[in-house]
Every structure is written in C-alpha cells, then in structure tokens.
C-alpha positions as CSV (number, residue, x, y, z in Angstrom):
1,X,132.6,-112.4,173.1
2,X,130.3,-109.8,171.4
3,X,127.6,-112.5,170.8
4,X,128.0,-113.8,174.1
5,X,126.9,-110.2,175.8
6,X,124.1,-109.5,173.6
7,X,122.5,-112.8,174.3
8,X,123.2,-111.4,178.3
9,X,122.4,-107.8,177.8
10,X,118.4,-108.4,177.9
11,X,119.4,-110.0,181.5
12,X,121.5,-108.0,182.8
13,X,118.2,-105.8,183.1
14,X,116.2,-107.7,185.2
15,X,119.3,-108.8,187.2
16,X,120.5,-105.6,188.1
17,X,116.7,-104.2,189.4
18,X,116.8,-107.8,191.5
19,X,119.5,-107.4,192.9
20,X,118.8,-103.7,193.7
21,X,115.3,-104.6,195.0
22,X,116.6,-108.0,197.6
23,X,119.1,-104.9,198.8
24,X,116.6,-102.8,199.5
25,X,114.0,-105.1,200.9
26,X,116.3,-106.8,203.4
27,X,118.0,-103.2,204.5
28,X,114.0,-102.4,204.9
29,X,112.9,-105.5,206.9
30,X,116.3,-105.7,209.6
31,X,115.8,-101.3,210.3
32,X,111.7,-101.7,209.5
33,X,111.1,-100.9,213.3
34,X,113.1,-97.2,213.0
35,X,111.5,-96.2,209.8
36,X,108.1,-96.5,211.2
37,X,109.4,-94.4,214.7
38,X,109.9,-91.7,211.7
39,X,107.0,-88.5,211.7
40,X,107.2,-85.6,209.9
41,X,105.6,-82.6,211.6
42,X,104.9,-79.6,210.0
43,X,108.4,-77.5,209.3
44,X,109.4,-81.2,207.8
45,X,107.1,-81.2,205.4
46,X,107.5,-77.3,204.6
47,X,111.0,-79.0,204.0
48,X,109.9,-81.9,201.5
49,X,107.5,-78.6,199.7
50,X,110.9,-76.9,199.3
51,X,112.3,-79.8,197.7
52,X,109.4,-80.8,195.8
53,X,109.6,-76.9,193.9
54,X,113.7,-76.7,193.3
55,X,113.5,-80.8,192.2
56,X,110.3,-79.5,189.9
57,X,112.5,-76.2,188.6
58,X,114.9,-78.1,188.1
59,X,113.1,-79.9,185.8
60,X,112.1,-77.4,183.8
61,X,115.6,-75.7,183.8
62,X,117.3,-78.5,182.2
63,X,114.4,-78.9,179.5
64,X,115.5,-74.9,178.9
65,X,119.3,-75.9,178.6
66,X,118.2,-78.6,175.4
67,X,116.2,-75.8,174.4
68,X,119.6,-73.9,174.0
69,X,121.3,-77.3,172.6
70,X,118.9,-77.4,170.0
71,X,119.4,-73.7,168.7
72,X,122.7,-74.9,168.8
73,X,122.3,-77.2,166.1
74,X,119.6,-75.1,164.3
75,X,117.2,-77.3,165.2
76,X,113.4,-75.5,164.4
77,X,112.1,-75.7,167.6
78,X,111.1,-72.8,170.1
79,X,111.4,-73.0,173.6
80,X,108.3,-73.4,174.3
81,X,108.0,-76.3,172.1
82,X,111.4,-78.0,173.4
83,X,110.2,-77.2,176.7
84,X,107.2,-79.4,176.0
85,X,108.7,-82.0,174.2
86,X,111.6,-82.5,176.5
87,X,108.8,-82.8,179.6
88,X,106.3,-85.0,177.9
89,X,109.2,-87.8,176.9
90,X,111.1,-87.3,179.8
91,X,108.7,-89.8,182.1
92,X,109.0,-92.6,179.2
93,X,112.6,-92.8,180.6
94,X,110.8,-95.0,183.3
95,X,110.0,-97.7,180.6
96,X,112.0,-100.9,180.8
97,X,115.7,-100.1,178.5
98,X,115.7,-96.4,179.5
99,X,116.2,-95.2,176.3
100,X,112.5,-94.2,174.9
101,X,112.8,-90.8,176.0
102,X,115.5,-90.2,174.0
103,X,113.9,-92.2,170.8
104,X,111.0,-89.7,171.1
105,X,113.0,-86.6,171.1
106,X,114.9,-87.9,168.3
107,X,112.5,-88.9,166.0
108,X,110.1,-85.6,166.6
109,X,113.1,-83.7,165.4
110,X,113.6,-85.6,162.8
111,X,110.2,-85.1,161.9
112,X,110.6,-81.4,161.8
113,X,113.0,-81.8,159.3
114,X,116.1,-81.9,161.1
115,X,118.6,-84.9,159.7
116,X,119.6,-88.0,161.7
117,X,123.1,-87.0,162.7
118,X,121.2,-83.5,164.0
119,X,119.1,-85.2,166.0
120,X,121.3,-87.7,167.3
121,X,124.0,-85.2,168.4
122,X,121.4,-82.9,169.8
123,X,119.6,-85.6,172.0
124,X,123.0,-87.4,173.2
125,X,124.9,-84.3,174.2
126,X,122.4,-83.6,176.5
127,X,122.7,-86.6,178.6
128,X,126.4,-86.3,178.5
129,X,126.5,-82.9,179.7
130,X,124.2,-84.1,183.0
131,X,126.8,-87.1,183.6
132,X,130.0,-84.4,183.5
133,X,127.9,-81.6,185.9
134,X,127.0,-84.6,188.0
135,X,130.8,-86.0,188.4
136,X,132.1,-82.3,188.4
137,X,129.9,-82.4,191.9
138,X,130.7,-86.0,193.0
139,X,134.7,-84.7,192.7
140,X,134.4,-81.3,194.6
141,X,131.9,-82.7,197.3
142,X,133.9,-86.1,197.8
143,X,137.1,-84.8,196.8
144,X,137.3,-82.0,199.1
145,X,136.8,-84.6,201.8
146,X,139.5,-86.8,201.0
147,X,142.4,-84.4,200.0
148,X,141.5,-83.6,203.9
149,X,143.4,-86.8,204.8
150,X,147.3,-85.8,206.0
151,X,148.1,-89.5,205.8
152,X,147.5,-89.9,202.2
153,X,148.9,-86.9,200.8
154,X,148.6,-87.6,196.9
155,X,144.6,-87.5,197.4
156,X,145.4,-83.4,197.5
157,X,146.1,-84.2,193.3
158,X,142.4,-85.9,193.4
159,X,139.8,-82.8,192.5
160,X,141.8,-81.4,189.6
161,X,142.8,-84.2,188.2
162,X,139.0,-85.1,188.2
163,X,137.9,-81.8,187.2
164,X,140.5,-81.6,184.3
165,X,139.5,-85.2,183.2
166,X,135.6,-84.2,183.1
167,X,136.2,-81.1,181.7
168,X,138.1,-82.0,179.5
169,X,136.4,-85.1,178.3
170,X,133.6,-83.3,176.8
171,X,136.3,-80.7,174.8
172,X,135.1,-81.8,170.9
173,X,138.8,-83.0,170.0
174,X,137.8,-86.3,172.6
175,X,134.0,-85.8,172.3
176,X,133.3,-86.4,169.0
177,X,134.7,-89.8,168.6
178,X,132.6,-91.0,171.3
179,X,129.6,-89.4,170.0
180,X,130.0,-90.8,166.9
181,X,130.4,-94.5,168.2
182,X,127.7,-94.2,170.7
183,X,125.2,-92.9,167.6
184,X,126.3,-95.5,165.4
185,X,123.5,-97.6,163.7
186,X,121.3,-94.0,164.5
187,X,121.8,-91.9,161.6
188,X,120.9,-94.0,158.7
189,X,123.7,-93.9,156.9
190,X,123.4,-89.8,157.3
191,X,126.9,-88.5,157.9
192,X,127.6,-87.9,161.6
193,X,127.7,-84.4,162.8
194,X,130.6,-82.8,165.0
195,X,130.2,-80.6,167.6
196,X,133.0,-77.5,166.6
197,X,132.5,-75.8,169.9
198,X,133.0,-76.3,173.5
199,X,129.7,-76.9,175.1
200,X,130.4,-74.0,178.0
201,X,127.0,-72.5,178.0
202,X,124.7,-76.0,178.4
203,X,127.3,-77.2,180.4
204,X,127.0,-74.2,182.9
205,X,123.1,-75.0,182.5
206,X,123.0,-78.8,183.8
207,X,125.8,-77.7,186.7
208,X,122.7,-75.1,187.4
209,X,120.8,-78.4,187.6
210,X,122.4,-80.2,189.5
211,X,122.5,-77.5,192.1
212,X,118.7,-77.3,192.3
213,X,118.5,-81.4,192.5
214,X,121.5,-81.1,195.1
215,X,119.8,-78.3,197.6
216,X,116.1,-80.4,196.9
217,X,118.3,-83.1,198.3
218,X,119.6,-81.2,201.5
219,X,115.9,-80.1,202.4
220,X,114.5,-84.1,202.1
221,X,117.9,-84.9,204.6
222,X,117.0,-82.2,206.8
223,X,113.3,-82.9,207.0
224,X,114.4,-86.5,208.3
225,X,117.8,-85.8,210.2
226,X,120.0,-82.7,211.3
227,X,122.0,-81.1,208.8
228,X,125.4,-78.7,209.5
229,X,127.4,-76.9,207.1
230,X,130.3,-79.2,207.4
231,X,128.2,-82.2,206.0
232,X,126.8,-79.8,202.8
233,X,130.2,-80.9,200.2
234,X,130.0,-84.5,201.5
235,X,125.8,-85.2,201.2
236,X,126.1,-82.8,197.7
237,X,128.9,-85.0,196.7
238,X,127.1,-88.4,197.2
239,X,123.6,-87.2,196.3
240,X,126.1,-86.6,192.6
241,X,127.6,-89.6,192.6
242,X,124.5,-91.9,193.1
243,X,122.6,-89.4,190.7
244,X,125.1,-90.2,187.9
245,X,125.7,-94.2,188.8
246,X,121.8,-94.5,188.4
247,X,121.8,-92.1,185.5
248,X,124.5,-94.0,183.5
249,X,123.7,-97.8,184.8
250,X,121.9,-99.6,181.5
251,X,118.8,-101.7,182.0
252,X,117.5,-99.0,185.5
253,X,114.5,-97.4,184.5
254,X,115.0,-94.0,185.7
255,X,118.0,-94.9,187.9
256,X,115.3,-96.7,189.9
257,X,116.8,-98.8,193.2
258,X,120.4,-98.1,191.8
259,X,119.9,-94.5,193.0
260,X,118.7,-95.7,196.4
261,X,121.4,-98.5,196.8
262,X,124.2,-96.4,196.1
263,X,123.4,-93.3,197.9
264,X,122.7,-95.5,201.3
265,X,126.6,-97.1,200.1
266,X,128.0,-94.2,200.0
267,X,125.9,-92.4,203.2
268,X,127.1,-95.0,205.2
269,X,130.5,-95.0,204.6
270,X,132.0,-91.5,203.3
271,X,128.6,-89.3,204.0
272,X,130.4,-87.7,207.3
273,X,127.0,-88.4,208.8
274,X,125.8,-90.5,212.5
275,X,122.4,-91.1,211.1
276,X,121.1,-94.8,211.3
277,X,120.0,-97.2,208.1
278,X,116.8,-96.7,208.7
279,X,117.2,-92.5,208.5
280,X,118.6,-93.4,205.3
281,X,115.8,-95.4,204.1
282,X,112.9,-92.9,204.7
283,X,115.4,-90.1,202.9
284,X,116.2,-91.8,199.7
285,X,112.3,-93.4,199.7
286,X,111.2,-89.8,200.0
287,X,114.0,-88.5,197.7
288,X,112.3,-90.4,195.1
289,X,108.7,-89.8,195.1
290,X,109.7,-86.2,195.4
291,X,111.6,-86.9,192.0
292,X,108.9,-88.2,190.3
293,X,106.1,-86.4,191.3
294,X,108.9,-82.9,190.3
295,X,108.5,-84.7,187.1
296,X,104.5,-85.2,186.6
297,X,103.9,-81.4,187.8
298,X,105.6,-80.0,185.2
299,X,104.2,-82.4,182.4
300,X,100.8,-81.1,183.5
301,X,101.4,-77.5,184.1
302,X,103.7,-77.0,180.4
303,X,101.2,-79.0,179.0
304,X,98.4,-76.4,180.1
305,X,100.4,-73.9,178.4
306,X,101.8,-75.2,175.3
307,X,99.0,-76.8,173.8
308,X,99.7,-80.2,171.6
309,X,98.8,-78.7,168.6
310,X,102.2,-76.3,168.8
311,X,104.2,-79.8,169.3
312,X,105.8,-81.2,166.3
313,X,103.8,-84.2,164.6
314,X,104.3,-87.5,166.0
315,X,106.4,-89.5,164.0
C-alpha cells in the first residue's frame, strides 16, 4: 500500500492543480459575460488598497511571530534577520511540492549553528500554529452559523467541541508525537526536540494573522459586492476554511486554485450571501493577486532595510 502511494504521490500533484484549473475555467467561461459587466470605480479600489496593506502587514506580522518562535528555541537570529529570512523564502512556497520555503528556513538555521531537531521544530510549528488560528476561525465563523439551526439542536455542541479539539491539539502532551513523525527523516539522526510549553504567545500571533488576512478579505468582497454585518462571521469563517484547505492540501503551490475552488464551494452554499458565480469569480481572482503582490512588497521593502550581508550564509 505504501509503495503503491509513493509511486502516486508525484501525480497527485498535477492532478489536483487539473482538476482545480478545468473547475475554474468552466465556472469562468458559463458566468464570463458577468465578470466582464464588473468595474471598479474609485472607493473600490481604495477598498482593494486597504486590502492590499492589512494582507501585506500581515505578512510581515507573522514573519515577527517566527521571530518569537525562534527565540523560543534559542535560535541566533534577530528579528530583523528572521524577518528577512522568513520574507525572502516565503515566495519559494509557489515552487511545484510546496515545501522549499520551509527547506530554506531550515537549513539557514542550521547553518547558524542551530541543530537539526532545532530547526525542524522551529520551522514546523510555525505552519501548525497558522492551520489551528485558521480552523479556530473556520469554527467560530461557520459554527456560529450553524448552532443557529433550532432543528438540529446538537450543532449548539459544534464550536467548543472544535475549539477544544484545536486548542487542544497543539497542547505538547499530543503535539509532540506528531512533530516528531512529521520531522522524521529531517534531523539526521539528531535527537528530536520537544516543545515543553504551550505555544500561547505565537499562537495568539497567527490568530492576529488571520484577522488582518480575514478584514483584507472583507475589503476585496466589498469592493465587488455589498457587505452587512450579519454576513462578517460567515465570509470570515469561509475566507478560514479555504485559507487552511489550500494551506494544508499537498502538491498546491501556494494553495493556488484550491483556495479559489473551495472558497467559491463554500460561498455558494453556507456564505449567507445572494451574490452571483461570477461576483465570486472576480473576488477570489482579486483575492489572490492582492495575496501575492502583499507578498513581493514586503520582500522588497525588508530587503531595502536588512541588507543580505546581515542574513545568515547560504547553505
């Protein structure tokens, strides 16, 4: 069974971004006619600006929350440095296996003299930490929404059961083990490292993120369609929840098309929203060019200030 997935594994890749793409690209063509009625005048794109700043803060946040990780585990790097190092490898996460960016965090803090098991702990948490803010969102926004329905009265036991099973998923009595497995094969026979405190304060940094992302997201929706406070939990909760499937499905570079897919899913059927396909289309589309151009500004504008040189060496 083993053998028989890893001789699948390097096409479940490709089939996942095909079958991501044909969705797309039909959704596109049969609603094509109401995404080119679609103009943004002037407060929309003040609206996409807005997004385009708290996407690009948020950016830099989290690369200031594996700052903190790292002085966690002793790690010699400053702020400034992390900052830089976290920003110049996060775009590499866009390479085909998504996993480069973490490859060239780990192996720069290797080279500062930081052991394997370090640097492997250091470098996974951080991911980890992003996937429990994300579904700690996903439960209140989606959650909130279904406990709402009198003819299905158990749902009421949905957000904190969620919440205690995130939360307490990432407590280091269950967190270790799976650190452990997921780093085997990438400490060279080092031994592992355990993490022998509850990860509150990065924890409290990637919710933080997720906010910034979430409120980025609310000013792209209402630059394209009309927003209410009732809908905020319910487009916060599926903005998460496609955040984190794309975040956590293997083989999308960058989440790229799972994201989309899944967030027009979930739009369409729990979103709480009247807005057509089409709508939909132009708000992920520009969802995601804001996302990666939040990601290029700060590459350039760190890079400005924290010059190579202070960067560890490359490996």
């Amino acid at each position: 069974m083993k053998a028989t997935l890893k001789l699948l594994k390097p096409y479940l890749r490709w089939f996942i971004i095909g079958l991501t793409l044909c969705f797309l690209v039909a959704a596109l063509r049969n609603h094509w006619q109401e995404v080119s009625q679609i103009r943004l005048d002037r407060r929309g794109w003040l609206l996409v600006g807005g997004s385009l700043l708290l996407t690009t803060a948020s950016h830099i946040w989290t690369a200031l929350v594996w700052g903190r990780i790292l002085e966690i585990f002793r790690v010699p790097i400053g702020y400034g440095q992390a900052i830089a190092l976290y920003l110049r490898t996060n775009m590499a996460k866009y390479l085909p296996g998504n996993i480069w960016h973490f490859y060239g965090r780990m192996t720069r803090i290797v080279a500062v003299g930081s052991p394997w098991g370090v640097a492997s702990l250091a470098v996974l948490l951080e991911p980890l930490l992003l996937a429990a803010a994300a579904a700690i969102f996903m439960v209140l926004g989606l959650g909130l929404g279904l406990v709402q329905m009198e003819q299905f009265p158990l749902l009421k036991l949905l957000v904190p059961l969620g919440l205690v099973g995130v939360l307490g998923g990432i407590h280091p009595q269950f967190f270790n083990p799976v650190i452990q497995k997921v780093s085997q094969g990438k400490t060279q026979n080092h031994d592992p490292v355990r993490l022998e405190i509850y990860p509150w304060q990065p924890l409290l940094g990637e919710l933080i993120f997720m906010t910034l992302r979430g409120i980025g997201f609310l000013l792209t929706w209402w630059a394209i369609a009309p927003l209410t406070w009732s809908q905020i939990p319910s487009l916060l909760g599926v903005f998460s929840g496609a955040w984190l499937v794309g975040f956590v499905i293997p083989g999308a570079p960058g989440g790229m098309g799972v994201f989309e897919v899944v967030a027009i899913g979930l739009l369409e059927t729990v979103g709480n929203t009247d807005v057509g396909v089409g709508s939909l289309l132009t708000i992920v589309a520009l969802m995601r060019g804001v996302s990666i151009l939040a990601e290029i500004l700060p590459l350039g504008i760190w890079g400005w200030r924290s010059p190579r040189a202070n960067l560890p060496p490359e490996p």
